[in-house]
N, C-alpha and C positions, 0 to 999 in steps of 0.2 A: 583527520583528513578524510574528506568525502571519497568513495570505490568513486567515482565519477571524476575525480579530478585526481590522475595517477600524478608522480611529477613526470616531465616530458624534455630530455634530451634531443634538441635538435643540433646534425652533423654536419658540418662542411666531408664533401669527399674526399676530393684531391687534396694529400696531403695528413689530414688526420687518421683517414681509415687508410688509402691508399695511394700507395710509395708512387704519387705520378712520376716524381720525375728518374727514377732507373728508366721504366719503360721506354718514356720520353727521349732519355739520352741516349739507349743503347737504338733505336730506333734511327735516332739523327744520326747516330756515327754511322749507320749502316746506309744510308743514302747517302752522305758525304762519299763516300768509300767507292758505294755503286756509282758516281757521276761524275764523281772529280774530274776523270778525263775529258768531260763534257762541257762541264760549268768552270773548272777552275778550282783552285786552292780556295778555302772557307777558313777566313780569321778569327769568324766569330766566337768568343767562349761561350756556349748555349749550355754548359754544367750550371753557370751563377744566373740565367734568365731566368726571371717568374714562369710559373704553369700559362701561358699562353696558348690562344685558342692552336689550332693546327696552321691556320690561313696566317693568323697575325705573327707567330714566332716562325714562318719561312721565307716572310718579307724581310722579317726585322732580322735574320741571320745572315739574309743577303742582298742586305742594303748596300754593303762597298762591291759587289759583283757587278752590279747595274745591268742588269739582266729584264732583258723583255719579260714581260706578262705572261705571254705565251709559253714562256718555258717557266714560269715561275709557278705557274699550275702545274704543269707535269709532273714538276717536282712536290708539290702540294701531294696531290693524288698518291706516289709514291710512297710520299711521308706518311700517310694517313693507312695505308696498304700496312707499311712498317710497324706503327703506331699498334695498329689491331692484333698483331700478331703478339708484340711484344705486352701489350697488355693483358691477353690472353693467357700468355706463357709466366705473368707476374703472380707471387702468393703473396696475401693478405701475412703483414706477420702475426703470429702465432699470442701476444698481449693483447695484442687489438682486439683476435676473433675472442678471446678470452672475456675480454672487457665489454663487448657489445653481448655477450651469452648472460652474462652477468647482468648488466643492466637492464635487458629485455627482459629479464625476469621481476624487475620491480618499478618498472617505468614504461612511458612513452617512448618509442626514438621515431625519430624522422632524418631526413636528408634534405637537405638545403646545397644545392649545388651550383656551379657557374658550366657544366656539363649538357649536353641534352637531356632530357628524361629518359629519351631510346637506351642512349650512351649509359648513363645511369645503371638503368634497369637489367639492362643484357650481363654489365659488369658483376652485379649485386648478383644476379640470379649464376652466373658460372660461379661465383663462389659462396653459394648456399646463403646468402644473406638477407635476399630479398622480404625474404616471411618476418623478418627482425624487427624491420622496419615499421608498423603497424601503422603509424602516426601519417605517413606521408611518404613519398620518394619527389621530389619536386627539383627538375631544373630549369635553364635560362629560359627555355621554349615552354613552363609551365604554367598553369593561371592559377593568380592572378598576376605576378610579376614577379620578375628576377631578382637577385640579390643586388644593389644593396637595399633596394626597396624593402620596407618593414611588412609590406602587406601579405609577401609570401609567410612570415613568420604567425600573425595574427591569423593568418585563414588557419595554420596548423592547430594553434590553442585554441579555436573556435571550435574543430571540430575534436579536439582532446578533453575539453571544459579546463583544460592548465590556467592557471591561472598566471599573471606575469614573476609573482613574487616563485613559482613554484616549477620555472622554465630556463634553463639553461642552454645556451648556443657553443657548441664547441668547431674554436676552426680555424686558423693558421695566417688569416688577409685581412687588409683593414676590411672590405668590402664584408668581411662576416664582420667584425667587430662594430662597422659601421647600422649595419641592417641591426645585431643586439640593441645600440643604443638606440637608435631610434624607435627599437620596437618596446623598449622600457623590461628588457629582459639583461638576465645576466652574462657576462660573456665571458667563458674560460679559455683562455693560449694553449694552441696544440703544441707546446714547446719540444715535443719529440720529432716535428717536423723538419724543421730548420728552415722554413719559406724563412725569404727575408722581407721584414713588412717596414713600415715608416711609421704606424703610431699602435699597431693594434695591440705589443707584447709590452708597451709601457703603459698601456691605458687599461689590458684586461683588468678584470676584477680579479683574475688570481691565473698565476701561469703554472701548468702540468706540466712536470718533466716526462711521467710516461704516460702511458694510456691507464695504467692502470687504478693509478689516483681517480680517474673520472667513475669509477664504479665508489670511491671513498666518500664524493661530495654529495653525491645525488642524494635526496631527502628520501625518508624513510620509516615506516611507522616504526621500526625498533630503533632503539639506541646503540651504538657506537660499540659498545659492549653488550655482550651476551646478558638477558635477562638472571639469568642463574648466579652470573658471576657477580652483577649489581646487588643480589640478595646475598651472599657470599660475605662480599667486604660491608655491605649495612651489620651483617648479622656480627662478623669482627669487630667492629669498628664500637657496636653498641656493648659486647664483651671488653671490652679496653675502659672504656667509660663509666660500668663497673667497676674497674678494678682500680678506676683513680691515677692511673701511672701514665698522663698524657697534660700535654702542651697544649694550647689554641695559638696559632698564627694569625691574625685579624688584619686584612687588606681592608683597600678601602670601601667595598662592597659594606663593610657593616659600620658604616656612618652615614650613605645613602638615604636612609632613615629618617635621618635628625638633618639633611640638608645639606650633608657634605662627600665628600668622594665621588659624585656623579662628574664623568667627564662633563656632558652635554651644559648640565647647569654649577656646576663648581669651576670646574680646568681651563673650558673654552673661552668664556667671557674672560676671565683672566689674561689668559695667553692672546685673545683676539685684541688686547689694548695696546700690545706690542709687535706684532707677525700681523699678518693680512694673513684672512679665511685662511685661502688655498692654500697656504703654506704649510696649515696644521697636517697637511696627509701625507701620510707614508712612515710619521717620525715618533720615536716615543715620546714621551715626557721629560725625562730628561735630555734628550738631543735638545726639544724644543727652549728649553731653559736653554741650555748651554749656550745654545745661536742669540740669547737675547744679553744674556751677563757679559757676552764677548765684547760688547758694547759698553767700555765704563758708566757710560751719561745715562743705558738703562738699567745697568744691576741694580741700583738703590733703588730706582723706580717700583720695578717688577718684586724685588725684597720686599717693600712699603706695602705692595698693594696683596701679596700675600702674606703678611704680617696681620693688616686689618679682617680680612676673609676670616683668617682664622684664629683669630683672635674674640671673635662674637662666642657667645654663650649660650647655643640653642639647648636645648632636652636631649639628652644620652636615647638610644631606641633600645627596644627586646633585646637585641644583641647583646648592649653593654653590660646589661644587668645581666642577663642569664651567665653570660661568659663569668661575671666577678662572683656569683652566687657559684657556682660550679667547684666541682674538687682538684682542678685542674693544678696540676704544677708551677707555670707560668705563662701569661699573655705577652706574647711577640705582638709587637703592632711596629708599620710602615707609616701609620696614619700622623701625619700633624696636627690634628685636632687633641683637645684635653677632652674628650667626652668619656674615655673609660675614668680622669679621674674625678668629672663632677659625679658623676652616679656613685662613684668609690665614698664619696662625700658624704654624698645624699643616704649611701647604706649606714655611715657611720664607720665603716672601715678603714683602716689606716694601711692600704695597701701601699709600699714602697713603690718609687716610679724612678726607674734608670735610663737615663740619658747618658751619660758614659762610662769610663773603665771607672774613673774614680768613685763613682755613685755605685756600683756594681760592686767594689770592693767592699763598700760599705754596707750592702744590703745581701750579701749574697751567698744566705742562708734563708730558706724560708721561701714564701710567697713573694711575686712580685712582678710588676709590670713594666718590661723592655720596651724602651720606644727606638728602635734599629736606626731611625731616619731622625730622632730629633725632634722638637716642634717649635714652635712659634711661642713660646710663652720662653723660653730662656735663648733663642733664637738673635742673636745681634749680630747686624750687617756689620762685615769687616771690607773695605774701601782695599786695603794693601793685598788680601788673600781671599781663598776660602774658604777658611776656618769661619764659617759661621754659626756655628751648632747647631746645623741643621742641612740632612743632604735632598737636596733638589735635581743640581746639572748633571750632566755627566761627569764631568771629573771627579767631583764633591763625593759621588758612587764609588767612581775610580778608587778614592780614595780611602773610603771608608774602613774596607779591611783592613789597612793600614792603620792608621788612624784611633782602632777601635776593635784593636786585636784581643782583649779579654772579652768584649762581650761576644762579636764571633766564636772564639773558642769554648764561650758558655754554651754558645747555641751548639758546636759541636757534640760539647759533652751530651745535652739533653736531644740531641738528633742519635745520640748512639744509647744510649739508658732509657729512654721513652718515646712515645706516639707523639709524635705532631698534626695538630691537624689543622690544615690551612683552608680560611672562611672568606670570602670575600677578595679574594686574591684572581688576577683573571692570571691566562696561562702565558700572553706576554708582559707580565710585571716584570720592572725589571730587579728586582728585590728575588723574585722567585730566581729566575734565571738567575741570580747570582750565586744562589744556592746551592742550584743543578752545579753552576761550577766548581764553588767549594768543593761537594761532595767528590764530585769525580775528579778533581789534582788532588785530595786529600784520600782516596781511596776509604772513607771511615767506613770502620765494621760496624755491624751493626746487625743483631734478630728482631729489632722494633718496625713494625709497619710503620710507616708515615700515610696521609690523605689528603687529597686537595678534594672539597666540596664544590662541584662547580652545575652550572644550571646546562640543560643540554643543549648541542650548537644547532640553532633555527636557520643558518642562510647557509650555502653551498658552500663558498669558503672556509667557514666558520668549523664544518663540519672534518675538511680534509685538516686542518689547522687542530682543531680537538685529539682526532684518531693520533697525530705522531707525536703530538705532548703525552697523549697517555701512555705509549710507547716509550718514551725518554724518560718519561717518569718511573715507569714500571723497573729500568732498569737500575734506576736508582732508588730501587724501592718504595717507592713513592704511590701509592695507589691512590685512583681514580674513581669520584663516584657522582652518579649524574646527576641529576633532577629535573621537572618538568618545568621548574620553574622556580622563581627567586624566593618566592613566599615557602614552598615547600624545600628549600634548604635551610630557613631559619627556623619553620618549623621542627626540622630531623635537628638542627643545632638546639634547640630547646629542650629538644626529649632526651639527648645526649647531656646537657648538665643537669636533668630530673635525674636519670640513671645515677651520674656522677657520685651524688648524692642520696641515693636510697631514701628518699620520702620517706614520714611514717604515717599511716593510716590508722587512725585510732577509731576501737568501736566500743558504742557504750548502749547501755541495755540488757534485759534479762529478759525471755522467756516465761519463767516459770521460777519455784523456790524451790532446791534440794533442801528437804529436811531430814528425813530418815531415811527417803532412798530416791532413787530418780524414777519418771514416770516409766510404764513400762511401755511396747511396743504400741499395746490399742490405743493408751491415753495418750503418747506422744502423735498420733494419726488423731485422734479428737479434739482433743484440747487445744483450747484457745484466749487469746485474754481478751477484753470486753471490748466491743465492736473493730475485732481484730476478721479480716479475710483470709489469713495465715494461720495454720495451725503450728500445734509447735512444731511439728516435724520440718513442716516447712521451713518456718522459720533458723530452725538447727542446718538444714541443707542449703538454705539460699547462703546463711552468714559462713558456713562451712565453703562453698565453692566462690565467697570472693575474698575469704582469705586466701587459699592456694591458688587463686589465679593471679591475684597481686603479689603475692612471692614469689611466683613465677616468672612475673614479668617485671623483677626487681625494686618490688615498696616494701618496706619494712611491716611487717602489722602488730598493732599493740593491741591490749585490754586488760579490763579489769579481770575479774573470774566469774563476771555474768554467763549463770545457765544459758543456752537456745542461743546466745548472740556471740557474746565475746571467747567465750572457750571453745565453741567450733572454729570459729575465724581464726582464733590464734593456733588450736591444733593442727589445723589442715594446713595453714601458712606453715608452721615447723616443718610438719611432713614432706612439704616442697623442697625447704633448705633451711636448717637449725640456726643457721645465724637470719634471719628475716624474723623472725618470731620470739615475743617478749608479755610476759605477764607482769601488770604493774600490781604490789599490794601491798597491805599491811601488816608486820609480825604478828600481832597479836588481832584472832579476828575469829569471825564463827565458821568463815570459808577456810577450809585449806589448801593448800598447793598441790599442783597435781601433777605428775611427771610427764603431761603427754607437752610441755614448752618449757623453756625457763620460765623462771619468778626475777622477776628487780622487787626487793623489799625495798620499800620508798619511804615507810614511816613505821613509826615501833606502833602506833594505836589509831590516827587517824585518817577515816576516809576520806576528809575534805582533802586534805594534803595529798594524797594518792590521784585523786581524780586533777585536782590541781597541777599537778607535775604530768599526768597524760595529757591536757592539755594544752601546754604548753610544749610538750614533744609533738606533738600528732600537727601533721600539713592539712588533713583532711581527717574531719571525723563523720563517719557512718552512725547511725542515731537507729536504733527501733526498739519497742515493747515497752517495757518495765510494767510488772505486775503490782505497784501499790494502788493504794487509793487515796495518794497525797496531793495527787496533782506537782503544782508549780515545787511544793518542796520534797518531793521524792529524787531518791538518787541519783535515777536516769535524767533526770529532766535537768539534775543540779549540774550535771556532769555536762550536758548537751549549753548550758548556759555557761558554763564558764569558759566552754570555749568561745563561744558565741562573743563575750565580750572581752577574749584575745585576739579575737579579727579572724576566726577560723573558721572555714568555709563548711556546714554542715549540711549532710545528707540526709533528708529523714524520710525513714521508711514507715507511716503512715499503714501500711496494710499491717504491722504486727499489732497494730491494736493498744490496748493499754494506756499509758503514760505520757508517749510522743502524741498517738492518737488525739488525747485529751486537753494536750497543752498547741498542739500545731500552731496555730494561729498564733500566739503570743510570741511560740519560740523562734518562725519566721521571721518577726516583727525585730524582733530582737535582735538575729542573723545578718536581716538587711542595714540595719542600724550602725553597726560594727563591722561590715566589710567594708574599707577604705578604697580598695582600688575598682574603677565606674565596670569597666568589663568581667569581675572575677565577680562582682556583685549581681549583676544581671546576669551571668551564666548562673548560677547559686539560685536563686531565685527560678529561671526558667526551668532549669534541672531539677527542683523538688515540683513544679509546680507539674511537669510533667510526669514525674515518677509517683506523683500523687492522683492522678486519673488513672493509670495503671489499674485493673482486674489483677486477679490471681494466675492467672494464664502472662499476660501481659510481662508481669513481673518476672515470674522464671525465664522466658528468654529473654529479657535485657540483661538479666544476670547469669546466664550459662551463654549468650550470647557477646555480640562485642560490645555491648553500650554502655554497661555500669564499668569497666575497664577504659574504655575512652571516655567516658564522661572525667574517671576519677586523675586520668593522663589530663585532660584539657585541663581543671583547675587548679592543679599543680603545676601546667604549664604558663596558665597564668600567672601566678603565685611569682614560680624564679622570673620572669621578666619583666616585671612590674616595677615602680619604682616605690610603691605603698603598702608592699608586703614586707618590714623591715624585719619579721619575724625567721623569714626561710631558715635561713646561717642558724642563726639563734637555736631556731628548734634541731636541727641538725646536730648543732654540735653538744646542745641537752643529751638527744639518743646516742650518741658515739659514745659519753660519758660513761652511759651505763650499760650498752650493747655488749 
C-alpha cells in the first residue's frame, strides 16, 4: 500500500459517534414540561422519531396541537436553547472515543454529516475530537454537497488519494448507505445505534454490533496476527512435519488448479441453471442445494448436472501430488472430484479410498484417503430419499454424522493423536463448522495443534470475519496461519511434504587422493585440480557448509567417502543432527570408514553397486572435482551419470575443476535428456548454467548465503509435485530402509 493512499474511514455523526437522541429527548421533555400550560398536552412519542432537524421534529411533534406558526417558533428557539445545553452536557461513550484513537492511528477519518459544519465542529472540538478527523469534517451546509449526494464522499478520497476499494462509510440511515452506494464505496451498519432505517441494515455490506469491530475491519499493512506469533506457528507447524505425525484436510481450494472448487466458475454456473443470480447471496452451498431438491421435478435435474461436472477427468494440480508423496497419515477431502485418486494412479500407488463405514472397516489400518462428503463416481440419485452417497444439501450434512459415525469417530481419533492441517478450506465451509461443532459437544482432549492455512482477508468484511474465526478457532485449538496469497500457501504446503519426507542430497566427487596421509595446512590452501578456481580447502569448506546447512534445515545427506567433497558434507551434516547423515560403501575397499558419520555397507566388493544405490536414494545430487584423468569413465563422472539417467536433477560445480570440469558439456547433455518433468528440467538447466558463471567469490556466497539452499528447496519442490517424478516415494522409502 502506497504512505499516500492510508485507508480512509468516513463517519456519519449522529448516531455512530454521538448518542443524538438522549440529548434530543431529554431536551424535548424539558420544553414539553416548560409550556404544557401554554400549548397543551403533547401526544407525540418523539423517543421512536428519526434524528430530525430542530425546525422539522417540532412541527411534526405538533401537528395534532394546530398551533399557529407564531408560537410554533417560540417553541423552536426554546428547543434549540435546550437542545445546546443538553448536547453540551452529553459524553461521547467511552468504545467509541477508544475506537476513533485507534483508528486515527492507522487511517483516514472524516465526518459526513446531515448537521451544520458549525454544529459539527463546536461538538467535535468540546470533546477533543476535532484533530482526529484529518480527512474532512463536512456537513448539509458544506461544498460540494450534502448527503445523500456521492460527491461529498469523492471530494474526501480526492483529497486522501483513498482509493474506492480502500474507503469505508460507517453510519446508521439509508441516506449514508445511499451516498456509500453510489459513491462505489463500502458501507458498514452502525448497529450499536439502533436508528431505525428501511433498507440500509439489510443492504450493508456488513453490520457492527459495537464500535469496536470498526478498528478490526479497517485495512492494514500488518496481518490479523502479530508477525512473531505468524513465525511461531510456521516454525511449529514445519517441526510436526518432520516428525510425520499429522493429517492434511484438503477443501476445495486445492482443485482450483485443475478447474474445479472455484465458486465463481465451478458452483455459480451450476446453481445459476436453477435459482436466479440474486438469489445465490447470503446463502451457503448447501442451503442453496437444499432450496432446489425441495422441488422433486429439480432434484434429478441439479443430481444430473453435478454428476457430469464432475465426472470429467481433468489433470490433478501441485496439491494432489505433493499431498500423496507426503508422510502424512491421512487425507481428509470434502472435495467430489477423483483428482487425489487419478494422480494416486498416475504415481502407481495403491492408496485406499473410503467413502463409508463399511470401506473404512476395510481399510483401516494404514494410509488412506477419506472422502467425508462422497463423490460422484459411486454417487446414485435415490428419487424416495437422500441417501445418495453423496452429501450436498443441507439435510444430507444434517445427516451425515449420523449416517457415517465410524468415519467421524476416526477423524475424532486422529483430531486427538495427530496434527490436522486444513488446505484449501475457507472459514465458512460448512464441513469446517461442523467440526468446530463436533469438537466442542464432544469436549475431545487433545496436546495435538491442529491449523487451517488460509490466504489473508483483502476486503473490510473479510477482515472482521477472519479475526473471530481465528479466535473460535484458537479455542478449539485450532491455529491459524496467513498468507499473502494463494500461491504462497501451496508453496508453504509443498515445503511441508519436502520436510515430511527428509529428501536425500547425495554428493559425489573428490578433491584429492589420501594415500599415506592427507594434505597438510599449506597444500590444502594451494592445491588444486586442473583448471579448477577452488583450491582444496575451498572446496573441503564450501561442501562442508552445505552439508550442515541442509541438515539443518531438514535433507538427509549422503556420499561416498570422497576426500574434499563427500566426507566434509557428510561430517558437518552429522554434526548438525546424526540421524541426517549416511556414508554409502563397500566392505571390502582401499578407503576405510571413518567414525566422524555412519557407514551403510551396500556391497561386499563393488563400487558400481554402491554408487548405483546412492543414486537411486539421492532427490538431488551435488557433483564437483574428481581428480583422475579418465574423463567420461572416472568415478565421479560414472556416479554423476547414473544418476543422470535415473531422472535426477544434478548440480555441477564446475569451479572444483577436474573431472565434472572436463566432462560438463556431455554430462548436461545428458541431465537434460533425462529430466522428464518440463519445469524441474529448465530450473536444472538454468541453475548449473548460472552457478557455472559464478567466480570464486561469487560462489562462497551463494553457498554461505541463501541460494544454494533455496535453489536445492525449489527442485525438490518441484520433484514432490510433479506428476513425472515417479521416483520421489521410491527413493524415500530406499533411505528409510537403510537410515
Amino acid at each position: 500500500m502506497s504512505p499516500l493512499a492510508r485507508p480512509l474511514v468516513i463517519w456519519d455523526f449522529d448516531g455512530p459517534i454521538f448518542n443524538s437522541r438522549k440529548p434530543r429527548d431529554d431536551a424535548f421533555a424539558d420544553v414539553v414540561s416548560r409550556l404544557s400550560d401554554k400549548i397543551g398536552p403533547c401526544s407525540f412519542d418523539y423517543t421512536a422519531a428519526p434524528l430530525y432537524d430542530p425546525r422539522k421534529f417540532i412541527r411534526l411533534a405538533f401537528a395534532d396541537n394546530k398551533l399557529p406558526e407564531e408560537i410554533l417558533e417560540n417553541i423552536e428557539l426554546e428547543y434549540r436553547a435546550r437542545l445546546r445545553e443538553a448536547e453540551a452536557a452529553c459524553r461521547i461513550d467511552r468504545e467509541v472515543l477508544d475506537t476513533i484513537e485507534r483508528l486515527s492511528r492507522q487511517c483516514s477519518l472524516a465526518i459526513l454529516s446531515l448537521r451544520s459544519e458549525a454544529s459539527l465542529k463546536d461538538l467535535l472540538q468540546r470533546h477533543g475530537l476535532a484533530a482526529r478527523f484529518d480527512a474532512g469534517i463536512l456537513g448539509r451546509d458544506s461544498a460540494p454537497a450534502s448527503k445523500p449526494s456521492p460527491q461529498a464522499v469523492h471530494s474526501i478520497m480526492k483529497k486522501t488519494k483513498a482509493s474506492p476499494a480502500n474507503t469505508i462509510l460507517i453510519g446508521d440511515s439509508d441516506h449514508d448507505w445511499k451516498a456509500a452506494q453510489e459513491a462505489g464505496i463500502a458501507y458498514f451498519h452502525a448497529g450499536w445505534s439502533g436508528e431505525p432505517v428501511a433498507i440500509a441494515r439489510s443492504r450493508a455490506d456488513l453490520v457492527l454490533a459495537h464500535p469496536s469491530e470498526a478498528a478490526m475491519v479497517v485495512p492494514r499493512e500488518s496481518a490479523p496476527l502479530p508477525v512473531d506469533a505468524q513465525i511461531d506457528i510456521e516454525t511449529e507447524l514445519k517441526s510436526i512435519a518432520r516428525s510425520g505425525n499429522f493429517s492434511f484436510f484438503a477443501g476445495a481450494g486445492v482443485s482450483i488448479e485443475a478447474g474445479f472448487g472455484n465458486w465463481e466458475a465451478c458452483y455459480r454456473p451450476l446453481l445459476n441453471q436453477h435459482l436466479p443470480a440474486n438469489s445465490l447471496i447470503g446463502f451457503s452451498f448447501p442451503e442453496l442445494v437444499q432450496m432446489i431438491v425441495a422441488a422433486e421435478d429439480r432434484a434429478q435435474k441439479l443430481f444430473d448436472d453435478f454428476k457430469k461436472k464432475f465426472e470429467a477427468q481433468p489433470q490433478p494440480g501441485s496439491y494432489h501430488y505433493a499431498m500423496l508423496r507426503s508422510a502424512c497419515n491421512t487425507i481428509w477431502t470434502t472435495n467430489y472430484d477423483n483428482l487425489f485418486e487419478h494422480a494416486s494412479l498416475s504415481l502407481g500407488q495403491a492408496l485406499p479410498v473410503v467413502h463409508s463405514d463399511g470401506e473404512l472397516k476395510d481399510n483401516f489400518v494404514g494410509r488412506k484417503l477419506i472422502k467425508l462428503n462422497g463423490d460422484f463416481q459411486v454417487a446414485r440419485f435415490d428419487r424416495k430419499s437422500l441417501d445418495w452417497g453423496i452429501v450436498l444439501s443441507d439435510e444430507q450434512f444434517d445427516l451425515s454424522e449420523v449416517e457415517r459415525p465410524e468415519m467421524w469417530r476416526y477423524f475424532e481419533d486422529e483430531y486427538r493423536t495427530s496434527s490436522l492441517i486444513f488446505v484449501g478450506v475457507s472459514f465458512g465451509d460448512p464441513t469446517l463448522r461442523r467440526i468446530i461443532s463436533i469438537i466442542s459437544r464432544k469436549l475431545m482432549r487433545t496436546r495435538k495443534p491442529h491449523f487451517v492455512l488460509a490466504a489473508k482477508p483483502t476486503t473490510a468484511n473479510e477482515r472482521l470475519i477472519v479475526s473471530k474465526q481465528i479466535e473460535v478457532l484458537k479455542r478449539r485449538n485450532i491455529r491459524t496461519l496467513l498468507f499473502d496469497d494463494f500461491r504462497a500457501i501451496a508453496d508453504f504446503v509443498n515445503e511441508l511434504c519436502v520436510l515430511s519426507r527428509k529428501p536425500v542430497i547425495g554428493f559425489c566427487g573428490t578433491a584429492f587422493h589420501v594415500l599415506d596421509k592427507r594434505p597438510d595446512a599449506h597444500e590444502m590452501a594451494t592445491g588444486t585440480l586442473k583448471d579448477a578456481v577452488l583450491s582444496w580447502q575451498d572446496m573441503d569448506r564450501l561442501c562442508g557448509e552445505m552439508g550442515a546447512r541442509l541438515a539443518r534445515n531438514g535433507f538427509r545427506v549422503l556420499s561416498g567417502h570422497g576426500d574434499g567433497v563427500g566426507v566434509p558434507a557428510v561430517a558437518r551434516a552429522f554434526d548438525e543432527d546424526r540421524h541426517m547423515a549416511r556414508y554409502y560403501m563397500r566392505k571390502k575397499g582401499a578407503t576405510q570408514a571413518t567414525r566422524d558419520a555412519t557407514t551403510i555397507f551396500v556391497s561386499e566388493n563393488s563400487l558400481d553397486e554402491v554408487r548405483q544405490k546412492m543414486a537411486q536414494v539421492a532427490h538431488v545430487v551435488v557433483a564437483m572435482g574428481g581428480p583422475s584423468d579418465l574423463g567420461w569413465e572416472s568415478g565421479t563422472v560414472k556416479e554423476v551419470r547414473m544418476a543422470a539417467e535415473l531422472g535426477r536433477p544434478v548440480i555441477l560445480m564446475r569451479q572444483g575443476g577436474g573431472d565434472i570440469e572436463r566432462c560438463y558439456p556431455q554430462l548436461m547433455e545428458l541431465i537434460l535428456q533425462n529430466v522428464r518433468d518440463p519445469k524441474l528440467r529448465r530450473d536444472v538447466h538454468t541453475l548449473n548454467e548460472r552457478i557455472g558463471k559464478m567466480d570464486r567469490q561469487q560462489l562462497m556466497e551463494f553457498v554461505d548465503g541463501d541460494g544454494f539452499l533455496s535453489s536445492v528447496r525449489a527442485l525438490v519442490g518441484t520433484s514432490v509435485a510433479s506428476p513425472d517424478t515417479s521416483y520421489f516415494v521410491t527413493a524415500c522409502t530406499e533411505a528409510d530402509a537403510n537410515w
